[in-house]
N, C-alpha and C positions, 0 to 999 in steps of 0.2 A: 504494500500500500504506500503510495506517496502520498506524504503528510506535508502540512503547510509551510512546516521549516524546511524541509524541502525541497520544494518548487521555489521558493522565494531564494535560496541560495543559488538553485541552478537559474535562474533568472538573474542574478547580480553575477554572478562568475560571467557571463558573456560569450560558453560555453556552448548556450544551445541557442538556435537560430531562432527571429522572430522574426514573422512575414511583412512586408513594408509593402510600400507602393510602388518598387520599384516593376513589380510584376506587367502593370500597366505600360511600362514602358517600351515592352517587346511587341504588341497585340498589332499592331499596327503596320509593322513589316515583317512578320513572319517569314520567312522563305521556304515556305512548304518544300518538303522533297519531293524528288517525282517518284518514288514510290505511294507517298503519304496521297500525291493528287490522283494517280492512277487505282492506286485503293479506292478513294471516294469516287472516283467514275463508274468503277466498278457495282461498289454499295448503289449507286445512284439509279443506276439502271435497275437494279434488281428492286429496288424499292420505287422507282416511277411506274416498272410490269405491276406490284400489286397496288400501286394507286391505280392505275385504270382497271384491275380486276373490283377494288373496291367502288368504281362511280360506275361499274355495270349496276350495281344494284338500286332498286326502283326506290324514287323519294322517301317512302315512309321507313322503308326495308333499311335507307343508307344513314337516317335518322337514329333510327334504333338501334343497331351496329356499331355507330360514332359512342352514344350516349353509353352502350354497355360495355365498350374495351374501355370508357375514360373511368367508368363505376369500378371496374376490375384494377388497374393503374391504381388509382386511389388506393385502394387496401394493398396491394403490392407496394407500395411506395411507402408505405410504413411499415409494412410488414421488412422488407431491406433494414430496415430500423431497428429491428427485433419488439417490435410495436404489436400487438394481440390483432391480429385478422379479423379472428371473432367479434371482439369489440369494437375494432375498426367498421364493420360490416353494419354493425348494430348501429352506432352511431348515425352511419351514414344514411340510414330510414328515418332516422329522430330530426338530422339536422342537414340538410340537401346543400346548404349554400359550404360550396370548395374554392378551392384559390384557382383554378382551372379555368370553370366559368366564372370567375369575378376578373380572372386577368382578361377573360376575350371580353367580356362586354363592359372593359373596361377602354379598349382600341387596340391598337397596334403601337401606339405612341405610349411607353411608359413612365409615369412619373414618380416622385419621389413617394406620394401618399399609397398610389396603387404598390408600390414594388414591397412598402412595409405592411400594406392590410393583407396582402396576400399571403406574405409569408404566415405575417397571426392565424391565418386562417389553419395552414397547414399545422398550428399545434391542437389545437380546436379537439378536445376528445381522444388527445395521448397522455402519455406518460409524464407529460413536458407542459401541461396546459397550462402549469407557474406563471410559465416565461411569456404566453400568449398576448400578455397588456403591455409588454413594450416593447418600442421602437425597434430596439437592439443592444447590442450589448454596451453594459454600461462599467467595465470593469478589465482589467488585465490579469484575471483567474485564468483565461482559458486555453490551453494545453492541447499538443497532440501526441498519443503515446503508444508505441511497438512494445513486442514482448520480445525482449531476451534471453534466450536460456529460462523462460516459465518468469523474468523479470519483468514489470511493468517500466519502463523508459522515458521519460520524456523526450519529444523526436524533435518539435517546436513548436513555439509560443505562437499564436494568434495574431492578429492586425490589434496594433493597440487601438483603445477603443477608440480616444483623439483624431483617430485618422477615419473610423467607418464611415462616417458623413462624407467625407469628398469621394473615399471608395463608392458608397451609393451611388454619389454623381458621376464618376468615372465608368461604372456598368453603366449606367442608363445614357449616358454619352454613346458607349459603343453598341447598346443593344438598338437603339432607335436610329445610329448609323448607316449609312448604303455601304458601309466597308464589310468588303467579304459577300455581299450580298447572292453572288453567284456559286459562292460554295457555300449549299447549303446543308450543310452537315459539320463541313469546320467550323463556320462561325458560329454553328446552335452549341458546339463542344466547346468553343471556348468561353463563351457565355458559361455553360456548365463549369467547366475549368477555374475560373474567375470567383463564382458565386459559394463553391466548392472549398476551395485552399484558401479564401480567407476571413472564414470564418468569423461572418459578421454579428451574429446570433449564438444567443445561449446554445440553442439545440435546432435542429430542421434545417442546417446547411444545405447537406448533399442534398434530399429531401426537396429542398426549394428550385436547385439548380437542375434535379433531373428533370423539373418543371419550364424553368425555363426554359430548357434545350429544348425541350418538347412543342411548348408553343411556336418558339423563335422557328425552328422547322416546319413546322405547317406554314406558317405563317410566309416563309423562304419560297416554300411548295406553292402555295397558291399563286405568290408574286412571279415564280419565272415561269411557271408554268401554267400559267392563267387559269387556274380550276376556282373553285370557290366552295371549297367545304370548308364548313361551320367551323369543325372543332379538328382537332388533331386525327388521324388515321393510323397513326403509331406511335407508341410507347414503347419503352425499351427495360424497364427495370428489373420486367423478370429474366432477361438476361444475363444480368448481376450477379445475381443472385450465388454460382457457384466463382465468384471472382471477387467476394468480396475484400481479400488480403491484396489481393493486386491493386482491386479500385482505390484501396484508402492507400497503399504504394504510393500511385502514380500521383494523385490529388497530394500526397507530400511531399513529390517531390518537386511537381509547379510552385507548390507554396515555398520549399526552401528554396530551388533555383532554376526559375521558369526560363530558362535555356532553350536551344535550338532541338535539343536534342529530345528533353523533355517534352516541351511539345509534340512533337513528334510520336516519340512512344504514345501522348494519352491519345491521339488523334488514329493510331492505329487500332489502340484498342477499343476506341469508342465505334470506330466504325465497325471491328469485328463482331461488337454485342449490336450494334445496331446493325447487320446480317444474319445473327442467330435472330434477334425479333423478327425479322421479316418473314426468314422461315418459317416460322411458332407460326406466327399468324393466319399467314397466307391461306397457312394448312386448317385453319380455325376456321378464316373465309368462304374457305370451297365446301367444307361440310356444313356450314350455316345459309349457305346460298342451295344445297341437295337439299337440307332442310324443308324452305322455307318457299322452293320452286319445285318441289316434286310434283308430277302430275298422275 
């Protein structure tokens, strides 16, 4: 157990890294590899084939579809959290309003109010619903930590709190951005990336960012490719799921040193989980269309 004396000496010693803004500073000219782009061409196609398998299906059919992989997402997406399903499930019959549909009808253009009510949303009926009334984090407690040899580690310190308000403004500079706009897979990951490793919030990081990735992709999806569905067509979290040591890896090591490299690696393996989704689903689409068209 790391105890308060602790942290607070490994915090003065100057020993373990604490995440800065300096992060922001890369996002801008990244120099994707051409493996990294040729991957996302890749992913692109195979996930544009089951967007047109998805708008075969008839208005009410594509409605309903939309509405129950985002209902499914939701309890997946805290469940990644180790958050109770069950409850999560329950909940979500008592209390319908999600950070999902508060971000879409909220626009496409995000602001400082929508970017903090959404997240509150996502504690709304966890384990975490403490922390739901504020803004963000208002403290330099918060830690990230590997296990050594069965030891708990501190790996590094958090964004001091001093600095999350400009980080706010800094995501929502680049989220509401034309930059990246034609790679719409990288820039929904680095969005994730961002909202991820610096850990603006007591609890509901990842949680929040595998939200935004999600939107900002639809969102991608509709703009180049002129389609117009509602809500997102994929989600990726149960993907995760058997990666979770990797994911919180790589999400540490953008936060200690968002590199060329590191980039890199998270961008391949986000598109990797986002090619198992597409799979999962696709395979979900075609038995729910035998379904629902059998004659």
């Amino acid at each position: 157990m790391l105890t308060r004396e602790y942290v607070e000496k490994m915090r003065k010693s100057g020993d373990i890294p604490t995440v800065n803004l300096k992060i922001f500073d890369s996002i801008y000219s990244l120099p994707f590899s051409q493996f990294v782009v040729d991957h996302e061409n890749d992913t692109e196609e195979l996930y544009t084939h089951y967007i047109n398998d998805v708008l075969e299906l008839k208005d009410d059919d594509l409605i309903s579809y939309l509405n129950a992989i985002k209902s499914v997402e939701i309890v997946d997406n805290q469940s990644l959290e180790k958050e109770d399903s069950f409850l999560m499930s329950l909940y979500m019959q008592t209390e319908r309003t999600n950070a999902i549909d508060f971000l879409i009808n909220n626009g496409v253009t995000l602001n400082r109010d929508a970017f903090i009510n959404a997240h509150k949303l996502i504690l709304k009926g966890t384990s975490s619903q403490k922390f739901s009334d504020k803004d963000h984090r208002i403290d330099n407690e918060a830690f990230v930590v590997r296990v050594e040899n069965g030891n708990p580690m501190i790996r590094y310190f958090a964004l001091p709190y001093t600095d999350i308000e400009e980080a706010i403004k800094k995501i929502m500079e680049f989220y509401n951005s034309d930059t990246y706009d034609d790679r719409i897979f990288l820039k929904s990951q680095i969005i994730h990336g961002l909202v991820a490793s610096l850990q603006l919030f007591d609890d509901g990081n990842t949680r929040y960012a595998r939200i935004l990735q999600n939107l900002k992709l639809s969102e991608l999806t509709n703009k180049k490719y002129n389609y117009n569905l509602p809500l997102p067509a994929l989600y990726g979290t149960r993907s995760y799921f058997p990666y979770r040591s990797k994911y919180r890896e790589l999400i540490g090591n953008l936060a200690i040193n968002p590199n060329y490299e590191n980039w890199d690696a998270w961008f391949n393996f986000n598109l990797n989980r986002t090619e198992d989704a597409v799979f999962f689903i696709d395979n979900k689409l075609t038995a729910y269309k035998k379904m629902i068209y059998r004659k």
